[in-house]
PQR file with spaces between the fields and no chain letter, atoms N, CA, C, O and H, PARSE charges and radii, in Angstrom:
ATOM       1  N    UNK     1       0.854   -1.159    0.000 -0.4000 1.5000
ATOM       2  CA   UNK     1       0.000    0.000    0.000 -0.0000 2.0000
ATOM       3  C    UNK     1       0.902    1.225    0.000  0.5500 1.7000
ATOM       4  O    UNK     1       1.886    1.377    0.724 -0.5500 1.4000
ATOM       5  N    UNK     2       0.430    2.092   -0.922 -0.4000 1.5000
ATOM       6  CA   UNK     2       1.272    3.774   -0.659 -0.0000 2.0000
ATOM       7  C    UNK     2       0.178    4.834   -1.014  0.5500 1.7000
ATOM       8  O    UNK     2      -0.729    4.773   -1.844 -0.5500 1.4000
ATOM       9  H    UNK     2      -0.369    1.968   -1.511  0.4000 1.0000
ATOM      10  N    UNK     3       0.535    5.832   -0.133 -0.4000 1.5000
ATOM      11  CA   UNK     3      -0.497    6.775    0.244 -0.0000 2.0000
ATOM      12  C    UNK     3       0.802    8.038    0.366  0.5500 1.7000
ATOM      13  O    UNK     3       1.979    7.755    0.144 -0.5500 1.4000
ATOM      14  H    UNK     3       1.272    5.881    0.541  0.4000 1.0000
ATOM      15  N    UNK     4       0.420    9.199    0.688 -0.4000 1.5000
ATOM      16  CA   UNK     4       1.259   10.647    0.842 -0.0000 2.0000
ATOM      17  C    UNK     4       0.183   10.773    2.769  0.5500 1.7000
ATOM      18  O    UNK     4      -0.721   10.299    3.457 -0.5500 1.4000
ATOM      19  H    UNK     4      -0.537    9.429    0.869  0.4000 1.0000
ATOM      20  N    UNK     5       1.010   11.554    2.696 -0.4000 1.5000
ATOM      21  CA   UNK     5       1.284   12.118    4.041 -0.0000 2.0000
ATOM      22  C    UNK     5      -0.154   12.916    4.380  0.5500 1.7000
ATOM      23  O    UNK     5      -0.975   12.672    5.263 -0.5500 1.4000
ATOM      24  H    UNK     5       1.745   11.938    2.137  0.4000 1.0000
ATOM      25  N    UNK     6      -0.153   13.374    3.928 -0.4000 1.5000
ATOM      26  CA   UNK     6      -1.946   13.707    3.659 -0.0000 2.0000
ATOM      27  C    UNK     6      -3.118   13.213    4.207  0.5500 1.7000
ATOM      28  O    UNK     6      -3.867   13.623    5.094 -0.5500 1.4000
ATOM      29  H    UNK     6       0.514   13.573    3.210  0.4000 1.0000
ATOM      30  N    UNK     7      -3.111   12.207    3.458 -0.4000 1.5000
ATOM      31  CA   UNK     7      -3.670   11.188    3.383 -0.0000 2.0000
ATOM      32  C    UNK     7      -3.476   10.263    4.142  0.5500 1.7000
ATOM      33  O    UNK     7      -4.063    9.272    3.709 -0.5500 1.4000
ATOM      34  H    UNK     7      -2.502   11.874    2.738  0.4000 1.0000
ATOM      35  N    UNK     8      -2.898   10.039    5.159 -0.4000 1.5000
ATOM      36  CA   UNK     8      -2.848    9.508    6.564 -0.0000 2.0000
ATOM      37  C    UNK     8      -3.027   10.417    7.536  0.5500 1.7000
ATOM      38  O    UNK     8      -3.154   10.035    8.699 -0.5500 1.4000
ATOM      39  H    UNK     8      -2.420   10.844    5.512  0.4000 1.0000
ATOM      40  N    UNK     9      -3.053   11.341    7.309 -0.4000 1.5000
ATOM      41  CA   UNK     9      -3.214   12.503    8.468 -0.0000 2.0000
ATOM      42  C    UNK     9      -4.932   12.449    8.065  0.5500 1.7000
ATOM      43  O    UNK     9      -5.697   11.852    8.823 -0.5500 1.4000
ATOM      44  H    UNK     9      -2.950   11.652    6.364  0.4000 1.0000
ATOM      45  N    UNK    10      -5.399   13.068    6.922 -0.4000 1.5000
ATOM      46  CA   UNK    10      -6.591   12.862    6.956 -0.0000 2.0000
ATOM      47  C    UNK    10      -7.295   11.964    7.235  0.5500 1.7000
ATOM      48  O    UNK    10      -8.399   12.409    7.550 -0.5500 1.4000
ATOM      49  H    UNK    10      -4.778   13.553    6.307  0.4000 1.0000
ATOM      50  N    UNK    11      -7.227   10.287    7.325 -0.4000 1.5000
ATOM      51  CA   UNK    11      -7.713    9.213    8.075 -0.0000 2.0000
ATOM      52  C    UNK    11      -7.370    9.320    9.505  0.5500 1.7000
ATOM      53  O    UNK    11      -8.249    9.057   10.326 -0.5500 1.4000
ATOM      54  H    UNK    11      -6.330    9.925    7.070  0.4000 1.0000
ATOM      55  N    UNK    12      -6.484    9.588    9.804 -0.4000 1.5000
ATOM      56  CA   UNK    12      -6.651    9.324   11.521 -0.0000 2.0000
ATOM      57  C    UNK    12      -7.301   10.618   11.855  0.5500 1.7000
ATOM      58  O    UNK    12      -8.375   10.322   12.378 -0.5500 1.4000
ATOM      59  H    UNK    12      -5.770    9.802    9.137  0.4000 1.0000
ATOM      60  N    UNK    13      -7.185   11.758   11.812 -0.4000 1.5000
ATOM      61  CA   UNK    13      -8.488   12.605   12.129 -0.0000 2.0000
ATOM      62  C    UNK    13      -9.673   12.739   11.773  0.5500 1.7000
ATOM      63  O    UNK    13     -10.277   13.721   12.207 -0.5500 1.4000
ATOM      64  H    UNK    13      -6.313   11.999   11.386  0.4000 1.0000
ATOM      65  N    UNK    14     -10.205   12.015   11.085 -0.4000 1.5000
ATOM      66  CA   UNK    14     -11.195   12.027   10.748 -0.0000 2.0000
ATOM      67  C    UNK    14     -12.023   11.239   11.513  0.5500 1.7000
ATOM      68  O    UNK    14     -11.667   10.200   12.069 -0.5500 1.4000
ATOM      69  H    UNK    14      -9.715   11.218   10.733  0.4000 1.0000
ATOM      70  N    UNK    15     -13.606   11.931   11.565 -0.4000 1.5000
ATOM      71  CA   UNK    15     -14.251   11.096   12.126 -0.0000 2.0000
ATOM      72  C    UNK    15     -15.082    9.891   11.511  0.5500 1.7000
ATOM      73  O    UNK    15     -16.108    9.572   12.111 -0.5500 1.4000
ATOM      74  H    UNK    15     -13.895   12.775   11.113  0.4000 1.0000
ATOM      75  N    UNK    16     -14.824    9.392   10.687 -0.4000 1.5000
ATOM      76  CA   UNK    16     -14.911    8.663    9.128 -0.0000 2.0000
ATOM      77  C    UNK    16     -14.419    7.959    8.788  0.5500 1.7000
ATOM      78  O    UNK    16     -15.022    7.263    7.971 -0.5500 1.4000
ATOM      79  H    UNK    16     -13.990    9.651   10.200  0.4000 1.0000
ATOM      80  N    UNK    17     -12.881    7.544    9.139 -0.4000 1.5000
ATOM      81  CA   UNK    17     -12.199    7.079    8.463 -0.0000 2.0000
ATOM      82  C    UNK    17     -12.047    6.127    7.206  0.5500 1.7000
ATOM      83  O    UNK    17     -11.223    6.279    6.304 -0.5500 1.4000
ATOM      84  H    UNK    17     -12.391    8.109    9.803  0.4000 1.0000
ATOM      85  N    UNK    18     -12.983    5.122    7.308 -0.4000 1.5000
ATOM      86  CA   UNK    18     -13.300    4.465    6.245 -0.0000 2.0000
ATOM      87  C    UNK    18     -13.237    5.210    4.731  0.5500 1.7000
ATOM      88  O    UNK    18     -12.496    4.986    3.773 -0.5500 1.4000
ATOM      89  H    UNK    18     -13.653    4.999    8.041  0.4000 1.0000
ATOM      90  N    UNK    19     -14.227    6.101    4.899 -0.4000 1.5000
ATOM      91  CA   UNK    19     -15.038    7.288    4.012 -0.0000 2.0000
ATOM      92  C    UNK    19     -13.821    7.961    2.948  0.5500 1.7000
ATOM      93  O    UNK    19     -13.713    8.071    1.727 -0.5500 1.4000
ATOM      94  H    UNK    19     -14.829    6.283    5.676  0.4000 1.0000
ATOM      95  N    UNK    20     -12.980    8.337    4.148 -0.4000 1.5000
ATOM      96  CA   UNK    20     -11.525    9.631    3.960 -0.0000 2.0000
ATOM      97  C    UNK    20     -11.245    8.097    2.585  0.5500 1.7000
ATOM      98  O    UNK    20     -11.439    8.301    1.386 -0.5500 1.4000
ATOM      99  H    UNK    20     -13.067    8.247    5.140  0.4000 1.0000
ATOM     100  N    UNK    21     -10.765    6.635    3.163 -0.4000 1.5000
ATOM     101  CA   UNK    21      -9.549    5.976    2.781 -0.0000 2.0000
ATOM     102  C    UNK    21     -10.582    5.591    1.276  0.5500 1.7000
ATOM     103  O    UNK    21     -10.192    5.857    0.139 -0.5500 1.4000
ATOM     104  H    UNK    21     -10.608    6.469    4.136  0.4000 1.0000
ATOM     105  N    UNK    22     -11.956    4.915    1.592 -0.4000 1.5000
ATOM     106  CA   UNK    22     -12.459    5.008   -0.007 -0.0000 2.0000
ATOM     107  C    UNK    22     -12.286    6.361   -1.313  0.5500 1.7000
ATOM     108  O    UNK    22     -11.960    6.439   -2.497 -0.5500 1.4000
ATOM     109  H    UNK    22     -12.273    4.699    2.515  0.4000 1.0000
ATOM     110  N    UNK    23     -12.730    7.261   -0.217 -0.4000 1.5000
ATOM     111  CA   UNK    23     -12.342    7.998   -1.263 -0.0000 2.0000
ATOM     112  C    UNK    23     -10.926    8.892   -2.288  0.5500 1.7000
ATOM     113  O    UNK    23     -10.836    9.460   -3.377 -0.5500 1.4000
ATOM     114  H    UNK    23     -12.995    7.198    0.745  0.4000 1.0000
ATOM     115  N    UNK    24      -9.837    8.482   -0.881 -0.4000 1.5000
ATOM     116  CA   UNK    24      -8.459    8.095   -1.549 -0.0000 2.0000
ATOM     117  C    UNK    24      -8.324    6.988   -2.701  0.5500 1.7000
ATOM     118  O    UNK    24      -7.710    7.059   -3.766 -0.5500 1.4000
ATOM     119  H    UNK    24      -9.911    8.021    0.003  0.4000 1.0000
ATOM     120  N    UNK    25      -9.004    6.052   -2.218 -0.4000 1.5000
ATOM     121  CA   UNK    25      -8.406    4.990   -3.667 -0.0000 2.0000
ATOM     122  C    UNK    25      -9.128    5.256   -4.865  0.5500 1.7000
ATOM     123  O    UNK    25      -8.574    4.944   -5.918 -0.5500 1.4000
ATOM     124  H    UNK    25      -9.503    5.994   -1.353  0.4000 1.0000
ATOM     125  N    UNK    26     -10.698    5.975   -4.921 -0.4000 1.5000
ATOM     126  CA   UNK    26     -10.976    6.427   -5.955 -0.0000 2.0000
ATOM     127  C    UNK    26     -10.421    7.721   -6.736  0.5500 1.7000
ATOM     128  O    UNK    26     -10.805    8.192   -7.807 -0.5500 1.4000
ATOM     129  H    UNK    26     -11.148    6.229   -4.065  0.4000 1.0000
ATOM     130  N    UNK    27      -9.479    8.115   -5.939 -0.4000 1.5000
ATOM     131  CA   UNK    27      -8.772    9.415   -6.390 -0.0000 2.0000
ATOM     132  C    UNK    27      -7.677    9.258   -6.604  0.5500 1.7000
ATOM     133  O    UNK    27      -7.118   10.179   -7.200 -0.5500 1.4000
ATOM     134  H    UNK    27      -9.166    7.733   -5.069  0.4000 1.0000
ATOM     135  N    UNK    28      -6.766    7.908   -6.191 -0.4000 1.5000
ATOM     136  CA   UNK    28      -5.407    7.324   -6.587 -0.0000 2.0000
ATOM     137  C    UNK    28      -4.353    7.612   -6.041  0.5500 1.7000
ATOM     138  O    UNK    28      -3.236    7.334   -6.478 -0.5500 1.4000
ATOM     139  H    UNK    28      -7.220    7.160   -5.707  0.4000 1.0000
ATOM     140  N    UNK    29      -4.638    8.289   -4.874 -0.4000 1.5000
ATOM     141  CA   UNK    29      -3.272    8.748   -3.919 -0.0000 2.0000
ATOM     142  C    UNK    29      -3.630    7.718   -2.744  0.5500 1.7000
ATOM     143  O    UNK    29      -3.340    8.079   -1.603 -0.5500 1.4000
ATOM     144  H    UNK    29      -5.545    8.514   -4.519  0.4000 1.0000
ATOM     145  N    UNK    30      -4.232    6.470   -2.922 -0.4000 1.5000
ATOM     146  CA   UNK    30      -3.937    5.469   -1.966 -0.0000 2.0000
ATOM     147  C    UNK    30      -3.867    4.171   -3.210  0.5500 1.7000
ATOM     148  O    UNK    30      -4.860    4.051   -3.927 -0.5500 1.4000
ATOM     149  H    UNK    30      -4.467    6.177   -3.849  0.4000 1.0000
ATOM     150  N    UNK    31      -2.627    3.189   -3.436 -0.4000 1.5000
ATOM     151  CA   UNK    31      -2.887    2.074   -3.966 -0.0000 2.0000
ATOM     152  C    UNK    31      -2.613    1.130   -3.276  0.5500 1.7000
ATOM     153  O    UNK    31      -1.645    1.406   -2.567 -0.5500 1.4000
ATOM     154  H    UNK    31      -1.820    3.286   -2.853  0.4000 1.0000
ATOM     155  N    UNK    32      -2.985    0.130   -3.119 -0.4000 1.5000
ATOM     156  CA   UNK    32      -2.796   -1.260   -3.110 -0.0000 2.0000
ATOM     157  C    UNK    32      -2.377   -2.313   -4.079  0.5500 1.7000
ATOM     158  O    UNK    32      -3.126   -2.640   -5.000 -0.5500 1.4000
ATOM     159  H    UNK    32      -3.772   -0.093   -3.695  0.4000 1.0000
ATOM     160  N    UNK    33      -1.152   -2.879   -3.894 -0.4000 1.5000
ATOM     161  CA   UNK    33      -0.876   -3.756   -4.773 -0.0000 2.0000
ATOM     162  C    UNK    33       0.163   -4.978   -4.232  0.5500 1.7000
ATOM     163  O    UNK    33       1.002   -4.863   -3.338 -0.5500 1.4000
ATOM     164  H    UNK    33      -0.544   -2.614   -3.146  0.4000 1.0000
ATOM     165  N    UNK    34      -0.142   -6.192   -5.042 -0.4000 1.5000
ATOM     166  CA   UNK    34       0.235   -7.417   -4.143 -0.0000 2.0000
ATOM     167  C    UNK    34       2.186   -7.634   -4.772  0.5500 1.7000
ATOM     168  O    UNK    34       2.750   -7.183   -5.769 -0.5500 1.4000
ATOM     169  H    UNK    34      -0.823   -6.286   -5.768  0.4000 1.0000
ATOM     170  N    UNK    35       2.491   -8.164   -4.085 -0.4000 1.5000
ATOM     171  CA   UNK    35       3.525   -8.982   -4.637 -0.0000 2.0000
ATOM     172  C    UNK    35       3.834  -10.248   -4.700  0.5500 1.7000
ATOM     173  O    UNK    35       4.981  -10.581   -4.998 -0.5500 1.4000
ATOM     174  H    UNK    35       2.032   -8.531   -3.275  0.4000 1.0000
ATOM     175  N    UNK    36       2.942  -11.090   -4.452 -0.4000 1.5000
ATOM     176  CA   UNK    36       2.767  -12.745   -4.616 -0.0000 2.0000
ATOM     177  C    UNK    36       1.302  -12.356   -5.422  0.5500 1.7000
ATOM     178  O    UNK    36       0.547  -11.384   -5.466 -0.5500 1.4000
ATOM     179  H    UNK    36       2.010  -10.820   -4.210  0.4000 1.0000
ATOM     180  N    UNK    37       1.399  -14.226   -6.253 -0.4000 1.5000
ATOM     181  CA   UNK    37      -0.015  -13.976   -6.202 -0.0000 2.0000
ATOM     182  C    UNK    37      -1.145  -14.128   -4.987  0.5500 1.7000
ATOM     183  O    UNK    37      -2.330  -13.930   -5.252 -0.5500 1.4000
ATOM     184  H    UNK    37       2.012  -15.015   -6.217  0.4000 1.0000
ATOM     185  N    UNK    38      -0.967  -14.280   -4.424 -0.4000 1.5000
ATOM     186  CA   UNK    38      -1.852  -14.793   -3.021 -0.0000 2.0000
ATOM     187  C    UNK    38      -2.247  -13.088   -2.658  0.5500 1.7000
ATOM     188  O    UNK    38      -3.395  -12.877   -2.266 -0.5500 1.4000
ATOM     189  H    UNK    38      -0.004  -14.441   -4.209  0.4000 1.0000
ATOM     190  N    UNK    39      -1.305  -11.920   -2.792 -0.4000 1.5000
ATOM     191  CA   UNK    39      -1.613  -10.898   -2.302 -0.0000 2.0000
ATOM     192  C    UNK    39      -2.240   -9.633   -3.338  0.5500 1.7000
ATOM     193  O    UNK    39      -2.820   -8.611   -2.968 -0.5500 1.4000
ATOM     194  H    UNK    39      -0.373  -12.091   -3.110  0.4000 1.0000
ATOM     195  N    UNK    40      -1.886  -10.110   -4.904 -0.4000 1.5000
ATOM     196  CA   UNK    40      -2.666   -9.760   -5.863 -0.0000 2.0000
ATOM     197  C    UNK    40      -3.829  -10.302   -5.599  0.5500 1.7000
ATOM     198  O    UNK    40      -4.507   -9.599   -4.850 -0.5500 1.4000
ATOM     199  H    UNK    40      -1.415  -10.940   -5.204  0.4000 1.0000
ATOM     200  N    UNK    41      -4.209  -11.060   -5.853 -0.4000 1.5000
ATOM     201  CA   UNK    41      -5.925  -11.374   -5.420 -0.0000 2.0000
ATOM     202  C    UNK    41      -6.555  -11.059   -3.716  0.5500 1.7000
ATOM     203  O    UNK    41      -7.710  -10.991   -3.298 -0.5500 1.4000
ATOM     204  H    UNK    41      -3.659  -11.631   -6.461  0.4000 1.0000
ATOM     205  N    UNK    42      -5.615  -10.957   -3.226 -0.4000 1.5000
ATOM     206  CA   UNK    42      -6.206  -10.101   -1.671 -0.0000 2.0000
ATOM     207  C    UNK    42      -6.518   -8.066   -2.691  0.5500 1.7000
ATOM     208  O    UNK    42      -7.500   -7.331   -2.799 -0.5500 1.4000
ATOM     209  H    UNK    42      -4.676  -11.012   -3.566  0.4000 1.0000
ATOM     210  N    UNK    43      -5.215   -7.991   -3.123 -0.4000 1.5000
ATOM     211  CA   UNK    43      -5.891   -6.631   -3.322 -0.0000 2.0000
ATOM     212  C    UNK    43      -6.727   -6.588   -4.236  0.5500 1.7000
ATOM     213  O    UNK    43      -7.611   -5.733   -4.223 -0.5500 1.4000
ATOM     214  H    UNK    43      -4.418   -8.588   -3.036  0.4000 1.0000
ATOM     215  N    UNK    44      -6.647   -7.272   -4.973 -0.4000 1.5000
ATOM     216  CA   UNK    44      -8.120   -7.493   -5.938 -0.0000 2.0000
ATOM     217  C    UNK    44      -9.236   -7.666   -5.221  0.5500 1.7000
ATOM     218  O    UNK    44     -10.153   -6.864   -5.391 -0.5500 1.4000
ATOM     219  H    UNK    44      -5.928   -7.967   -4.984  0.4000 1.0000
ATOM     220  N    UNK    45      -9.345   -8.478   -4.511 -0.4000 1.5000
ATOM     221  CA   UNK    45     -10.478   -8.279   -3.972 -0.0000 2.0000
ATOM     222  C    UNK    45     -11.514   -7.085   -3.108  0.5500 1.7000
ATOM     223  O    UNK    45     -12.664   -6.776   -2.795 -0.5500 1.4000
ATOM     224  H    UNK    45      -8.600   -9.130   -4.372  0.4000 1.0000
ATOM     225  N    UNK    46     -10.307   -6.794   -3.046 -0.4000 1.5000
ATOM     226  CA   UNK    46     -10.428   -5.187   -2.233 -0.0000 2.0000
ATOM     227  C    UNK    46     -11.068   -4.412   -2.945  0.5500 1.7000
ATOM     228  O    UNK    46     -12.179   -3.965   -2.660 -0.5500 1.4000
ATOM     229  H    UNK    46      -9.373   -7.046   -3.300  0.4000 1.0000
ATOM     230  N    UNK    47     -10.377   -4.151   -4.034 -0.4000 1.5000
ATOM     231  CA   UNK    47     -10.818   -3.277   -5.167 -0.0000 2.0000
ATOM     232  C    UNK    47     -11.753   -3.356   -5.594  0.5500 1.7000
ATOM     233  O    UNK    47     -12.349   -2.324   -5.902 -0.5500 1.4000
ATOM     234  H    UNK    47      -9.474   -4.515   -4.265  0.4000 1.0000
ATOM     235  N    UNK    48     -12.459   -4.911   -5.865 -0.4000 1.5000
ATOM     236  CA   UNK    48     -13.751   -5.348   -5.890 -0.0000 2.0000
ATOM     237  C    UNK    48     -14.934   -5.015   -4.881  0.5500 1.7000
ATOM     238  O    UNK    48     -16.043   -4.629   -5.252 -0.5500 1.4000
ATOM     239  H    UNK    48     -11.975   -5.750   -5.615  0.4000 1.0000
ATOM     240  N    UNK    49     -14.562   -5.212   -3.573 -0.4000 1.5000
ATOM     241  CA   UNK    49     -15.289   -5.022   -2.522 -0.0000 2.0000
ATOM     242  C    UNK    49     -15.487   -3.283   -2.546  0.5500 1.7000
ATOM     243  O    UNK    49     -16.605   -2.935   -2.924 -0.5500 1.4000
ATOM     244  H    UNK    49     -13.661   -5.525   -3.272  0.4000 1.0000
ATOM     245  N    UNK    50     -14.788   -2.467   -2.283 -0.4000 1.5000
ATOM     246  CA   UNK    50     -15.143   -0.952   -2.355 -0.0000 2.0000
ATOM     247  C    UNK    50     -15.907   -0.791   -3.704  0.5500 1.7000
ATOM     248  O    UNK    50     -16.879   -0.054   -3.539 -0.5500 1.4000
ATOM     249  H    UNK    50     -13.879   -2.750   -1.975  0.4000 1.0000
ATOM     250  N    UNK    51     -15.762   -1.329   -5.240 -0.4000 1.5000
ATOM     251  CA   UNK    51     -16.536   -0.772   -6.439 -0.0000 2.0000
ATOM     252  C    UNK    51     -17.909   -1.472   -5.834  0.5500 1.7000
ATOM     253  O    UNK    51     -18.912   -0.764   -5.916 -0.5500 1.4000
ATOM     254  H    UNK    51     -14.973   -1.928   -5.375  0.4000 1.0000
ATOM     255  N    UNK    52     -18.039   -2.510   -5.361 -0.4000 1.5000
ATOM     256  CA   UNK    52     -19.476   -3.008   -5.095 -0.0000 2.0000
ATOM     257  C    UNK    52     -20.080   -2.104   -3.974  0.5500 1.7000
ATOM     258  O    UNK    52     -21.187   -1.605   -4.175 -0.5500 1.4000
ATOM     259  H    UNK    52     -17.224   -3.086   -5.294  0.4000 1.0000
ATOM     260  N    UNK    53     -19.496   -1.893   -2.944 -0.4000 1.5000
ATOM     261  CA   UNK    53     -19.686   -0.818   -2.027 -0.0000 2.0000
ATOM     262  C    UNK    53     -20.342    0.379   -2.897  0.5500 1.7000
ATOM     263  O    UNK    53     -21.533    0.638   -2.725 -0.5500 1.4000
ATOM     264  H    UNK    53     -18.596   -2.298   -2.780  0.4000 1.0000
ATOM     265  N    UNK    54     -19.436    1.239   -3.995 -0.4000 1.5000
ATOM     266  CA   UNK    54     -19.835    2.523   -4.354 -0.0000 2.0000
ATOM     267  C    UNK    54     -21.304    1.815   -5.565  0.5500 1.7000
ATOM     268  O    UNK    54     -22.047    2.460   -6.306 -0.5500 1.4000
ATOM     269  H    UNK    54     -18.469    1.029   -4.135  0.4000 1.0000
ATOM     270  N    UNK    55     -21.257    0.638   -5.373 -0.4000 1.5000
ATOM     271  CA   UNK    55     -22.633    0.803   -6.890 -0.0000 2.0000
ATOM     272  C    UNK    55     -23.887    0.515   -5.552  0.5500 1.7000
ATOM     273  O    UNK    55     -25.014    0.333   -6.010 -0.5500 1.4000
ATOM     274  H    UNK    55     -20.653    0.115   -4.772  0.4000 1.0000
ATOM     275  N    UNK    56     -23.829    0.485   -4.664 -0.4000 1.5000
ATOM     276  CA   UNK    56     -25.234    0.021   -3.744 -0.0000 2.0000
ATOM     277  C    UNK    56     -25.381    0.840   -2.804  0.5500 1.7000
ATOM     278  O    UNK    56     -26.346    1.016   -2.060 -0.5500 1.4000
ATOM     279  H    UNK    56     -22.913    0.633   -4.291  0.4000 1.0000
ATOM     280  N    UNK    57     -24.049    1.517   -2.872 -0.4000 1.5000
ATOM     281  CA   UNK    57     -24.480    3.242   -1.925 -0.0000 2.0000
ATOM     282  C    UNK    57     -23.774    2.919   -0.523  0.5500 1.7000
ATOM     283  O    UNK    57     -24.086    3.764    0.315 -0.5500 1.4000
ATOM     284  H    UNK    57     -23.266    1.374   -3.476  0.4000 1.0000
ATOM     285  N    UNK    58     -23.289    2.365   -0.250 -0.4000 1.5000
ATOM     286  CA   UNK    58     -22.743    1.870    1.410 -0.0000 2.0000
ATOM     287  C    UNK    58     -21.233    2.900    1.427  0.5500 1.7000
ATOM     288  O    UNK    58     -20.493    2.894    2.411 -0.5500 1.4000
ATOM     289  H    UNK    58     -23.035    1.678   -0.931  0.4000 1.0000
């Protein structure tokens, strides 16, 4: 995972946090990415899980 400085400051103050970190990865200053495959498909899944999140409104 890499993120800027920002963007960890804005998750831990926030009262949200979740909220702050989705809407970092839709904006691309938070990625996730594996280096086995075992951890490519963990972050895949991730990526999956938040787009299903943003299509049902949660």
């Amino acid at each position: 995972m890499t993120t800027d400085n920002a963007t960890v400051e804005g998750i831990m103050a926030s009262d949200k946090p979740f909220d702050v970190f989705r809407a970092a990865m839709r904006e691309g200053t938070v990625t996730v990415e594996g280096n086995t495959l075992l951890g490519t498909l963990r972050s895949g899944m991730v990526g999956l899980g938040l787009r299903v999140m943003d299509l049902i409104g949660l």
